[in-house]
N, C-alpha and C positions, 0 to 999 in steps of 0.2 A: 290713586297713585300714592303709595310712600312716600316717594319722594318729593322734593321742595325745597322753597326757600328759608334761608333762616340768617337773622341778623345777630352779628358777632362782633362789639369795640366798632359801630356802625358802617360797615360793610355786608354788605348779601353774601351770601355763603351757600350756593345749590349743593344740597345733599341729597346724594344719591342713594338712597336704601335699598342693597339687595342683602339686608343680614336675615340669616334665618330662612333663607327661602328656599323654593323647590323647583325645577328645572322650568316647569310650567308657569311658577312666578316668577322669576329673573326673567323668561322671555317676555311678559304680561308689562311687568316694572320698565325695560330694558326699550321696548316699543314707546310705554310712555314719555321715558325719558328723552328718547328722542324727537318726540312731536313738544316736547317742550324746550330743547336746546335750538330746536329749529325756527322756535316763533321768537325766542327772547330779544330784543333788540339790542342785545348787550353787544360787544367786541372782544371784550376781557370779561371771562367767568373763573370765579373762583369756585373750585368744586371740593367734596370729602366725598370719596366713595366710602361707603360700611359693606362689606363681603363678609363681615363676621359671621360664621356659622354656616357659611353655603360651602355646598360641595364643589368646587371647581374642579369640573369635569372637562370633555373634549369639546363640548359641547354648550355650555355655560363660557368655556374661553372665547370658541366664538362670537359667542354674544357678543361680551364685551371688547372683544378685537372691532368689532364691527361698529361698534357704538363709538369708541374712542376713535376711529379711522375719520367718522363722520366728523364729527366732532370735532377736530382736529383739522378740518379742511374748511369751516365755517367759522372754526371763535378760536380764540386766544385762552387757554385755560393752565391756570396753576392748579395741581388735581396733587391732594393726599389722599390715602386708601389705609384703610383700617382689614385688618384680617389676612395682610397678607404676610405671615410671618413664616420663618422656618421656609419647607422646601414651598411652598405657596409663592415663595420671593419669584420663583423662577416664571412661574407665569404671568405676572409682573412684569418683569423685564421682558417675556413675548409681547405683551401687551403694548408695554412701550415704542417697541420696535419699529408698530403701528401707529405712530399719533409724532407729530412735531412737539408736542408738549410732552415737558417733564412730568413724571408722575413721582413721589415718591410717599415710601411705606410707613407707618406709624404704629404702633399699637396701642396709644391712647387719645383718644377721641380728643383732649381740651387738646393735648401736644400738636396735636394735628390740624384742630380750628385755630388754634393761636398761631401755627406758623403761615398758614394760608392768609391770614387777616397782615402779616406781620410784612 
């Protein structure tokens, strides 16, 4: 798994890494993510999604509509997401649509860990 924990002005920070990846690892990533939001004893998770460089497709949104759905029914999350810029926003805001939690977009990575810690 990519992804994991990471400590930031000492708070946990789960980053989620789907940057760079191919349809086969988003779902790979996307599976594990989930058997790890599912065990964490946490209530409130502070999350960074990276999509940098992935194709979102119809099928990649599902993914993540599906992850955030879960997700979202189990924990409390303040979630920034990195790579969704330009018309990418739009799936985003589908993404949203699905999760009680706010998510919102960033394009730099510290901008985005510092306002989640913030």
């Amino acid at each position: 798994m990519k992804s994991g924990l990471e400590e930031h002005k000492g708070k946990k920070v789960f980053v989620a890494r789907y940057d760079h990846m191919t349809m086969e690892q988003v779902k790979a990533e996307v599976e594990e993510v989930r058997k790890f939001m599912g065990t964490t004893p946490e209530t409130t998770v502070l999350v960074l999604v990276d999509t940098t460089g992935t194709i979102i497709s119809p099928e990649v949104l599902n993914q993540f509509k599906q992850i955030s759905a879960q997700v979202s029914d189990n924990l409390t999350t303040k979630t920034a997401i990195l790579g969704m810029n330009g018309p990418r926003k739009t799936f985003l805001e589908i993404i949203s649509k699905f999760t009680k939690n706010k998510t919102v977009p960033f394009d730099d990575r510290q901008a985005a860990i510092d306002w989640l810690v913030s």
